[in-house]
ZAMARGU-4260 file (C-alpha; in steps of 0.2 Angstrom, whole numbers, plus 5000, padded with zeros to 4 digits):
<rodrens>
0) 4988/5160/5204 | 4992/5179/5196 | 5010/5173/5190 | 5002/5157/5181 | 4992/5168/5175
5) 5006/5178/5167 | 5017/5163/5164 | 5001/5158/5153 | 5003/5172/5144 | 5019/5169/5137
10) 5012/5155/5126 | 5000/5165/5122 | 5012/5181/5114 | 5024/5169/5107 | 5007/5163/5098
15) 4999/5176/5093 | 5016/5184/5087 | 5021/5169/5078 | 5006/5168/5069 | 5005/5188/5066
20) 5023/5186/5060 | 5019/5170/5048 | 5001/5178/5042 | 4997/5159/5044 | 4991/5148/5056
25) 4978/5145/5072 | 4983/5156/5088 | 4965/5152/5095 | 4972/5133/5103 | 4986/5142/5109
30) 4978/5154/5120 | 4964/5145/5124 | 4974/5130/5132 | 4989/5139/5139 | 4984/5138/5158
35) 4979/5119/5155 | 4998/5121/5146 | 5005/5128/5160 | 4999/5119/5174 | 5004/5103/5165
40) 5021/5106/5162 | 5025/5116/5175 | 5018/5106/5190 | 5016/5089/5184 | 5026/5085/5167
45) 5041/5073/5169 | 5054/5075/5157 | 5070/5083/5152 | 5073/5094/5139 | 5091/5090/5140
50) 5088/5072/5136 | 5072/5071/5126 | 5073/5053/5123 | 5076/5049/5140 | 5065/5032/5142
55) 5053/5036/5156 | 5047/5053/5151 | 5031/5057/5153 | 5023/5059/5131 | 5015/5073/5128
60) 5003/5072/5112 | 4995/5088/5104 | 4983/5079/5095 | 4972/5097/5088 | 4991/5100/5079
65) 4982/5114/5071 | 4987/5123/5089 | 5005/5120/5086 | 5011/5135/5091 | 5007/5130/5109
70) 5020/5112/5107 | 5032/5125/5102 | 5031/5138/5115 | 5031/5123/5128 | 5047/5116/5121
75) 5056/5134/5118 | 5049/5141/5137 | 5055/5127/5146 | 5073/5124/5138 | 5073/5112/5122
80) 5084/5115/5110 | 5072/5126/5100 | 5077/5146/5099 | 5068/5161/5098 | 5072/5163/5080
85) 5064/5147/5077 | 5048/5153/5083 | 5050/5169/5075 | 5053/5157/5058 | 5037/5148/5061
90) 5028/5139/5046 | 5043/5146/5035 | 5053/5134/5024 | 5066/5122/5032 | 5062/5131/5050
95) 5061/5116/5065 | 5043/5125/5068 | 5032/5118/5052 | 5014/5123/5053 | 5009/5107/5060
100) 5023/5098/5072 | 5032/5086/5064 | 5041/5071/5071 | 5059/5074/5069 | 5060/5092/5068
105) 5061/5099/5084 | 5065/5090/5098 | 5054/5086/5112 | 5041/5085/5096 | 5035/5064/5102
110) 5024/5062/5084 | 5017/5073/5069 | 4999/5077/5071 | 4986/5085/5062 | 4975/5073/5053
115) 4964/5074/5068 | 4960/5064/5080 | 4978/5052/5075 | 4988/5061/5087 | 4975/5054/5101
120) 4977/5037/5094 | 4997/5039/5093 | 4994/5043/5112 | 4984/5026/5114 | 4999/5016/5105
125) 5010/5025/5118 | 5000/5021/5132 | 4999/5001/5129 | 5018/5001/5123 | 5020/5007/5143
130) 5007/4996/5151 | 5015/4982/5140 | 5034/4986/5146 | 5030/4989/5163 | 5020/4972/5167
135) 5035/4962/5156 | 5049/4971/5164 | 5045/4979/5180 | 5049/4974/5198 | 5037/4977/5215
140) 5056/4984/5220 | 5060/4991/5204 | 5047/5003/5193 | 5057/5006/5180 | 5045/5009/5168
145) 5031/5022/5176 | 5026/5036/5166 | 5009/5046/5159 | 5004/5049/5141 | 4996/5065/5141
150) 4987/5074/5127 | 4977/5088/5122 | 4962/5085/5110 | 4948/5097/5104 | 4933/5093/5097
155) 4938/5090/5080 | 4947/5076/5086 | 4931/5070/5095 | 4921/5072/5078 | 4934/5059/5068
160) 4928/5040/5069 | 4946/5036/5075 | 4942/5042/5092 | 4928/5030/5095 | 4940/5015/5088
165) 4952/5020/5100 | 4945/5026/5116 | 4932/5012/5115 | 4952/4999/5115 | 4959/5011/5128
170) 4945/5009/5142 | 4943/4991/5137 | 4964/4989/5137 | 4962/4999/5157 | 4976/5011/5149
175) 4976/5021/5167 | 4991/5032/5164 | 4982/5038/5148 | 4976/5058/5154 | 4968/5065/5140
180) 4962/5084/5139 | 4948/5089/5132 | 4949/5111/5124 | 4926/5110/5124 | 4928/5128/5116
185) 4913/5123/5106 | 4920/5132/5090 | 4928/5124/5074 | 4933/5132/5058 | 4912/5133/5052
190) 4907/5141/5070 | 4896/5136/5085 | 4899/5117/5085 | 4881/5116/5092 | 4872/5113/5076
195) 4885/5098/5069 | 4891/5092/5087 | 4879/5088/5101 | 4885/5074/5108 | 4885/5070/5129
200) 4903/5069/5127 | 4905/5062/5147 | 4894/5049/5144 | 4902/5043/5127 | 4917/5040/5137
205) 4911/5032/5154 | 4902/5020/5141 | 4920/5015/5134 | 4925/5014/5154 | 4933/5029/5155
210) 4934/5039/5172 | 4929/5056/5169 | 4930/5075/5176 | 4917/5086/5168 | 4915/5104/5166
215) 4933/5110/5174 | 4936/5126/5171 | 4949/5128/5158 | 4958/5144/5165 | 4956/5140/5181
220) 4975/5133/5188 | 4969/5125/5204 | 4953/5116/5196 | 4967/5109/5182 | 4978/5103/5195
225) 4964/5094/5207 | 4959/5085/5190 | 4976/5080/5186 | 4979/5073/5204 | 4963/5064/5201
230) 4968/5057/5185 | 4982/5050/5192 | 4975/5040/5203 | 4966/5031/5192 | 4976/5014/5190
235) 4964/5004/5179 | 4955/5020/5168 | 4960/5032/5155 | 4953/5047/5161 | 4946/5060/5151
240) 4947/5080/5160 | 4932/5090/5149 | 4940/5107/5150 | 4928/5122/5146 | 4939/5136/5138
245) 4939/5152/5128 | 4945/5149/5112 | 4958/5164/5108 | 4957/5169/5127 | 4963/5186/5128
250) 4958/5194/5110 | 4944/5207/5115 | 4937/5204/5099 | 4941/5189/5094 | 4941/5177/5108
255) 4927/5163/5106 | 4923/5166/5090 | 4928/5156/5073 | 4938/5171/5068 | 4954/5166/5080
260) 4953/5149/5073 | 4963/5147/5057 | 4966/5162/5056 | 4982/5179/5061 | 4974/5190/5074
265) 4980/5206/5063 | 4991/5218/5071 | 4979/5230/5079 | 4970/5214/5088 | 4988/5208/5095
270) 4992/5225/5102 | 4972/5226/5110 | 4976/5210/5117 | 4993/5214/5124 | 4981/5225/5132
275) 4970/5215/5139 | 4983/5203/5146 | 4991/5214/5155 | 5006/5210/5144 | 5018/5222/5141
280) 5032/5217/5133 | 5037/5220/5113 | 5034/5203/5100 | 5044/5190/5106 | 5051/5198/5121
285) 5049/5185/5136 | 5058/5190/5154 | 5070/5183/5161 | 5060/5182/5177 | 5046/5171/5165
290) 5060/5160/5157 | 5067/5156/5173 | 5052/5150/5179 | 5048/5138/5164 | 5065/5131/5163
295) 5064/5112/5168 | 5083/5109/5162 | 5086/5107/5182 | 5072/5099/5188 | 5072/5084/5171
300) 5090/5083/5176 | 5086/5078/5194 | 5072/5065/5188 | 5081/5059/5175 | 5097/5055/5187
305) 5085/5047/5201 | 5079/5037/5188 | 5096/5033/5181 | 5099/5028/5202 | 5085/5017/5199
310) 5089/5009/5183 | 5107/5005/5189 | 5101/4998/5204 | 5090/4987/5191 | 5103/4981/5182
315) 5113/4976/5198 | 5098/4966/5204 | 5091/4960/5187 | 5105/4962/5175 | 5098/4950/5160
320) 5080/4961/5161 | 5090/4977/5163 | 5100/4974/5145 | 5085/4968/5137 | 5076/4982/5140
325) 5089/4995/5135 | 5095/4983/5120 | 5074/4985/5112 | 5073/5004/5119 | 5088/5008/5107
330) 5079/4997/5094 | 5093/4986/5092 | 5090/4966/5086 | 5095/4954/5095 | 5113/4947/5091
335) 5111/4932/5080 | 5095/4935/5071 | 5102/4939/5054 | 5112/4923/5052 | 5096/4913/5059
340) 5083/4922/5048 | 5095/4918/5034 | 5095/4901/5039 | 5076/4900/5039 | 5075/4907/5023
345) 5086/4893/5016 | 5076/4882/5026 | 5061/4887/5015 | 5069/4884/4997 | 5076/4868/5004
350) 5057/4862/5009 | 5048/4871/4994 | 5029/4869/5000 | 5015/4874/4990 | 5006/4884/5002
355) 4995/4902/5003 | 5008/4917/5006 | 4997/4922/5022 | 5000/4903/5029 | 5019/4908/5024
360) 5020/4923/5034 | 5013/4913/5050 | 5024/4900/5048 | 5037/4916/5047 | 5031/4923/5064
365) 5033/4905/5071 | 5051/4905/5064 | 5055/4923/5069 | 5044/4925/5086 | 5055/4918/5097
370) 5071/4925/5093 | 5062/4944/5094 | 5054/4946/5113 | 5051/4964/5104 | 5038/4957/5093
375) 5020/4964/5098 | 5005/4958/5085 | 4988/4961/5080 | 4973/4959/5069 | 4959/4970/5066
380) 4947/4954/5071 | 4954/4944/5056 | 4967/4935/5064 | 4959/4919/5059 | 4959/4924/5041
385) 4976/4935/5043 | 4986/4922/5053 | 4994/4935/5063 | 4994/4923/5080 | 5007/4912/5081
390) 5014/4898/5093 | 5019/4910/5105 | 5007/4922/5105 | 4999/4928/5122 | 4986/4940/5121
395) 4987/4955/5132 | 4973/4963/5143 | 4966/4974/5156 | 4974/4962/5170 | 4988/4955/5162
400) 4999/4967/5147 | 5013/4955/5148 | 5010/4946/5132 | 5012/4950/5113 | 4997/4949/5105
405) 4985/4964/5104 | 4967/4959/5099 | 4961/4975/5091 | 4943/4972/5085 | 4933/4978/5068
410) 4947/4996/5070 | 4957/4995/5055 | 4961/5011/5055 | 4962/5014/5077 | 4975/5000/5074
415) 4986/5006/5062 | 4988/5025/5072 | 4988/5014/5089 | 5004/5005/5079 | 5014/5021/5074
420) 5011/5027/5094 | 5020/5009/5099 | 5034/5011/5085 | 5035/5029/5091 | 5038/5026/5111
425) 5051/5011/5109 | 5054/4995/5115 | 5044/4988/5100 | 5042/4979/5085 | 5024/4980/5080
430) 5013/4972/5066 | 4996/4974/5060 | 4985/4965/5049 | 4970/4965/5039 | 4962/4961/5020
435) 4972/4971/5008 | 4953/4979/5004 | 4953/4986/5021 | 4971/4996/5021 | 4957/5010/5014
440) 4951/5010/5029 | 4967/5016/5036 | 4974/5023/5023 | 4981/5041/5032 | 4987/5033/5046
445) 4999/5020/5033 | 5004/5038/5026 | 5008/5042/5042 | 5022/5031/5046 | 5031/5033/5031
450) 5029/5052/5033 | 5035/5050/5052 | 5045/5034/5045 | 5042/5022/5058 | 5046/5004/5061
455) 5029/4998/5060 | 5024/4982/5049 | 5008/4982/5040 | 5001/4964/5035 | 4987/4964/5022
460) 4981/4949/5014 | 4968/4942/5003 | 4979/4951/4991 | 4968/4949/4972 | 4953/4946/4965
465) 4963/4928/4969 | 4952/4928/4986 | 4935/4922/4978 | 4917/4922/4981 | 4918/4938/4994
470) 4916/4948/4978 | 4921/4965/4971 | 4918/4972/4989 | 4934/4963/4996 | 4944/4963/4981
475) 4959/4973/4980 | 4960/4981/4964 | 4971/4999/4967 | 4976/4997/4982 | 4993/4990/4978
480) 4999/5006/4968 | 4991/5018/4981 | 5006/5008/4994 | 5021/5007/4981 | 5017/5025/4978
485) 5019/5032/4995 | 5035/5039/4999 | 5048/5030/5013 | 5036/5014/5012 | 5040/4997/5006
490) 5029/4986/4999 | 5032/4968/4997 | 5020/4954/4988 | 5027/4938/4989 | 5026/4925/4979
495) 5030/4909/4989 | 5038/4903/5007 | 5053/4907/5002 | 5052/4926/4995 | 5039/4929/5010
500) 5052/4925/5021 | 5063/4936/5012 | 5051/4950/5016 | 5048/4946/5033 | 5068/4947/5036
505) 5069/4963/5030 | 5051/4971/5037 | 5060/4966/5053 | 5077/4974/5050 | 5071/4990/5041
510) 5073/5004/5056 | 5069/5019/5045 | 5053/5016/5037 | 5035/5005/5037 | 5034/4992/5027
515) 5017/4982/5018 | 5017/4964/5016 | 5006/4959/5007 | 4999/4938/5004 | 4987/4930/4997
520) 4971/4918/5002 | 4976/4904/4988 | 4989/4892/4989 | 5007/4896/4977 | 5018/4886/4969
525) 5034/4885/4976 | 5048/4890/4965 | 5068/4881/4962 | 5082/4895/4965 | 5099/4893/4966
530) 5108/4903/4980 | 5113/4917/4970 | 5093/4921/4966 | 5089/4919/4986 | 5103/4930/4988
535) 5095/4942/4975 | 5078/4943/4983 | 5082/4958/4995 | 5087/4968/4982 | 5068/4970/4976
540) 5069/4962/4958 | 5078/4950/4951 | 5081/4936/4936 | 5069/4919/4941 | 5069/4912/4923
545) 5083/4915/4910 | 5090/4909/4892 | 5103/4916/4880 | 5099/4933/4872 | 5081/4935/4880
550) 5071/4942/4867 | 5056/4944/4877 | 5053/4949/4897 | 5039/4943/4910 | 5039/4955/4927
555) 5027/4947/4941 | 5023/4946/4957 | 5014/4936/4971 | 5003/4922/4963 | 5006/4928/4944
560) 5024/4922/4945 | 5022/4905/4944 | 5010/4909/4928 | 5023/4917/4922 | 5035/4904/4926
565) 5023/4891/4916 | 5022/4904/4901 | 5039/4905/4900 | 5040/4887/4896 | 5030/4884/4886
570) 5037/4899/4873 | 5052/4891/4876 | 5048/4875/4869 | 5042/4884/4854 | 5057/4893/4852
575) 5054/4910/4861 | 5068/4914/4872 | 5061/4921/4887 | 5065/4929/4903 | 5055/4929/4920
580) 5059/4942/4932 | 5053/4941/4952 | 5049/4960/4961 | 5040/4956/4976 | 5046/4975/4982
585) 5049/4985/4968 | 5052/5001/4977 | 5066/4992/4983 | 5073/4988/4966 | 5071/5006/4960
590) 5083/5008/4974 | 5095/4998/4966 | 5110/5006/4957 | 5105/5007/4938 | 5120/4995/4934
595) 5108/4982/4943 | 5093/4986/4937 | 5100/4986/4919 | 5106/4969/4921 | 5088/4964/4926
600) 5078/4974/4916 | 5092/4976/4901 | 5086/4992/4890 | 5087/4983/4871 | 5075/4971/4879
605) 5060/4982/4873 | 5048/4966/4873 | 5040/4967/4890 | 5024/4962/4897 | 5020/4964/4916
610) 5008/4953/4924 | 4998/4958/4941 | 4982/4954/4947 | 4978/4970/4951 | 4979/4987/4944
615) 4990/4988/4929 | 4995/5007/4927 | 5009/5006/4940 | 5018/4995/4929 | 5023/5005/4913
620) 5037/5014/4922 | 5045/4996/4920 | 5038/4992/4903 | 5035/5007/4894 | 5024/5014/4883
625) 5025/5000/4870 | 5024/4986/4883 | 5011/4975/4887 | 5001/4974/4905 | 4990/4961/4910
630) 4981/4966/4926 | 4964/4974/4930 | 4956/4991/4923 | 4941/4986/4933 | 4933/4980/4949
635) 4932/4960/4950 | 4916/4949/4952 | 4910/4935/4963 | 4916/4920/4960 | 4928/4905/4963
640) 4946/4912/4964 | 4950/4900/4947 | 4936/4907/4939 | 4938/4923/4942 | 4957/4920/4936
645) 4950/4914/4920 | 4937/4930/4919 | 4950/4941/4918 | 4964/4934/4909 | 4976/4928/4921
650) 4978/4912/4912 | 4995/4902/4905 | 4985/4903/4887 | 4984/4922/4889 | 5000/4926/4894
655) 5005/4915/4877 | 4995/4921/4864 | 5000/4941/4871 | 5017/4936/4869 | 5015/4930/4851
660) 5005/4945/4846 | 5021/4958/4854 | 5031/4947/4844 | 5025/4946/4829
</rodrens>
């Protein structure tokens, strides 16, 4: 008990000493969790510092990513790749130790958190991506896939709405190898919690099904240990372990008060509290006596090879399951898919149907489901509206995780951090939908994939003021521009079956980045290509309608295409020659080389006019100053789709009679 103590306390010193040495950042965590740290890792934590993307780890989530400090004396303690001087760089430009941990950076490090309260839904997605592999590919024989997701919260994360979305799905889903730690320190950045936090946090959780352990003492090692054990016995409930701690345990002045929060203890506190830790060793100094008993290099060799025993065995038995299952964990597509997406694809120009791009996407999932048994969907209670469920969808549940299909209620915002934790464990290629109104809702957690750029597909439809009669309240007007703007994220807006399948080919494809499709409610013209234009698609933009010598450009997307299209001619047969371009993604485009987008967008073509039913500012990069936009500058109206089309200008007359007046 006295040595945890003191092996404890090494987290605690490098903490406090990183953050003395940074003048920047929150040692309070830190110290305050270290013995539920050290008890964790040492005694129950399965993984392997050698391998961190060994596939049957145990996750561990630091969902209060304030405390990161703690994630990193973990990872450096018990023999990542992470040095001393990278702890001694914490917070500093290009160090593997940024203030808040950062997928990517250091390994070991299993998703960026901070935004609190998305490091615990991260932990959920993680939690159903193992419940899910292990019913579709496990054996009574054979548990190949059989490990916890841990993680550590405090009660910030508790505060954010996102932990009711997600632990109310969790204890529905019976996520049982879902452990989360609760730091009840009762202090946040403005002090006692008391006054702006006085919830029965036990019963919120045994409401949501949860099994819970209340009132452990947080610096007790045996208590923590008895709670874990528990915890892992619960097959069918996440399990909540309310820790009571001292927040910046140790500082003689400072401990459990705000002051250790955000905040460098000062150099006169560390040296009182090496003190009062009976810790007697210089900054950063850890002995060799402490490291050795951290270090899990041996001991995640030796369960990584019986697992690797286990798997081969696996494969021996159940060969075709055991290539499967490493074939999606590397995130690898199956063998044939381009050639047969590309096929579809031609399939869709050949049948040119005049359909809604939200009825094109499901006819997309029908088309691309089967040949992905990696595909894992999901609507935020919309999947009527959406069409997220196709033929071969099977919904999964508390007794049975063996399907595809994620039913994840009125949580837009739950479902999109629960997505980045399925994208960030593996085995999975995951989608979400709801109205493109509603990616408000979960606006940070949509930044947070392309920050962490994972492979996680978001669907959003009912794309315009196109939608109708739901009025201004469900109309998207700036949300479009708020996605193209976000860095590592694609954005697509199709404008029939054929360029929506396009989009779905590549959301599929892209492994280094999220990716927005986005449809409408109303039916779309289909539109005549020849194989060179379907060919052209993926590049972002391209040339749909074309004369000699253009003397004047329409850029569209999604339904204002085929306006476009009808604009065009009808200047032509007055004599305007006119050129249409297509840019379903045009970040993609702006990827291009500038040889391309010259030939699209050629520079002595200074007549351009951008149409968009949605907000118009994003479009002057691609017209300019002196061009023309017709979009919105204001929020739409209730009313019939048409008429609201009419209302504001979207018309075949309006695009004419702006085209006349640039020309003139």
């Amino acid at each position: 008990m006295k040595f945890k103590k003191k092996l404890a306390n090494a987290i605690r010193a490098l903490s406090m000493d990183a953050v003395q040495r940074a003048n920047s950042g929150h040692p309070g965590a830190p110290m305050g969790m270290a013995d539920i740290a050290e008890v964790l890792w040492n005694d129950f934590l399965s993984h392997n510092p050698n391998d961190p993307s060994w596939i049957n780890r145990d996750r561990f989530v630091l969902s209060n990513g304030h405390g990161s400090m703690l994630l990193y004396s973990l990872l450096h303690l018990s023999g990542y790749d992470l040095s001393l001087d990278e702890i001694k760089n914490f917070r500093q430009l290009h160090s593997k130790t940024p203030g808040h941990p950062e997928f990517g950076y250091a390994p070991g490090v299993e998703t960026t958190t901070g935004p609190l309260g998305q490091g615990l839904a991260n932990a959920v997605g993680m939690a159903i991506a193992e419940k899910v592999l292990a019913d579709q590919f496990n054996k009574k024989d054979h548990q190949v896939i059989d490990h916890f997701t841990y993680v550590f919260i405090g009660d910030g994360c508790l505060m954010e709405g996102i932990s009711h979305e997600v632990c109310s799905l969790a204890g529905t889903l019976g996520l049982g190898k879902l452990i989360v730690f609760y730091d009840d320190n009762g202090i946040s950045i403005d002090g006692e919690v008391d006054a702006w936090f006085s919830d029965d946090t036990k019963k919120r959780f045994e409401s949501y099904g949860w099994h819970v352990l209340d009132t452990i003492d947080g610096h007790n090692s045996e208590e923590i240990s008895q709670a874990i054990i528990d915890a892992q016995k619960q097959e069918n409930k996440p399990t909540l372990i309310c820790c009571k701690t001292i927040i910046g345990f140790g500082s003689p002045n400072k401990q459990g008060k705000e002051d250790c929060h955000g905040a460098a203890l000062g150099v006169e506190e560390v040296e009182l509290t090496r003190k009062a830790l009976g810790w007697e060793y210089d900054p950063f100094i850890i002995p060799q006596g402490i490291y050795d008993k951290w270090d899990a290099k041996v001991s995640g060799k030796k369960k990584n090879d019986e697992w690797d025993l286990l798997f081969s065995s696996y494969s021996d038995h159940y060969p075709e399951l055991a290539a499967e299952l490493k074939r999606r964990m590397e995130g690898r597509l199956p063998e044939h898919f381009d050639q047969l997406s590309n096929d579809y694809i031609i399939q869709c120009q050949e049948k040119a149907e005049k359909i809604a791009s939200r009825k094109a996407s499901q006819n997309c999932l029908n088309a691309f489901g089967p040949l992905l048994p990696e595909l894992l969907g999901g609507s935020a209670d919309l999947a009527g509206s959406n069409l997220t469920i196709w033929n071969g969808s099977k919904p999964i549940d508390s007794n049975d995780a063996s399907g595809n299909y994620i039913f994840y209620g009125v949580r837009e915002f739950g479902m999109s951090a629960i997505m980045n934790g399925i994208s960030l464990h593996g085995g999975f290629i995951n989608y979400g939908a709801t109205f493109l109104m509603f990616m408000e809702y979960a606006r940070n957690a949509v930044r947070m994939a392309a920050l962490m750029k994972n492979r996680s597909i978001f669907i959003y439809t009912h794309d315009s003021i196109g939608l109708g009669e739901d009025g201004p309240t469900h109309q998207p007007v700036e949300q479009m521009t708020a996605l193209r703007v976000t860095p590592n994220l694609n954005s697509w807006r199709p404008c029939d079956t054929v360029e929506s399948a396009v989009a779905w080919k590549h959301a599929i494809q892209r492994d280094n980045g999220p990716t927005a499709l986005v449809f409408s409610r109303q039916s779309l013209e289909p539109v005549n290509r020849t194989s060179e234009q379907v060919s052209a698609i993926e590049k972002g933009g391209y040339i749909l309608y074309d004369c000699p010598k253009p003397e004047l450009l329409f850029i569209a997307t999604g339904s204002e295409v085929g306006l476009a299209m009808q604009a065009a001619e009808h200047l032509e047969s007055e004599g305007v020659r006119v050129r249409v371009v297509s840019m379903p993604c045009a970040e993609i485009f702006s990827e291009q080389s500038q040889e391309y987008q010259n030939t699209v967008l050629p520079p002595e073509i200074t007549n351009r006019i951008a149409v968009e039913a949605l907000h118009k500012d994003y479009w002057y990069k691609f017209v300019g100053l002196s061009g023309r936009i017709i979009g919105m500058d204001r929020f739409g109206e209730s009313a019939p789709g048409n008429q609201l089309m009419c209302e504001f200008g979207f018309t075949k007359e309006n695009l004419v009679s702006t085209a006349k007046e640039m020309l003139s």
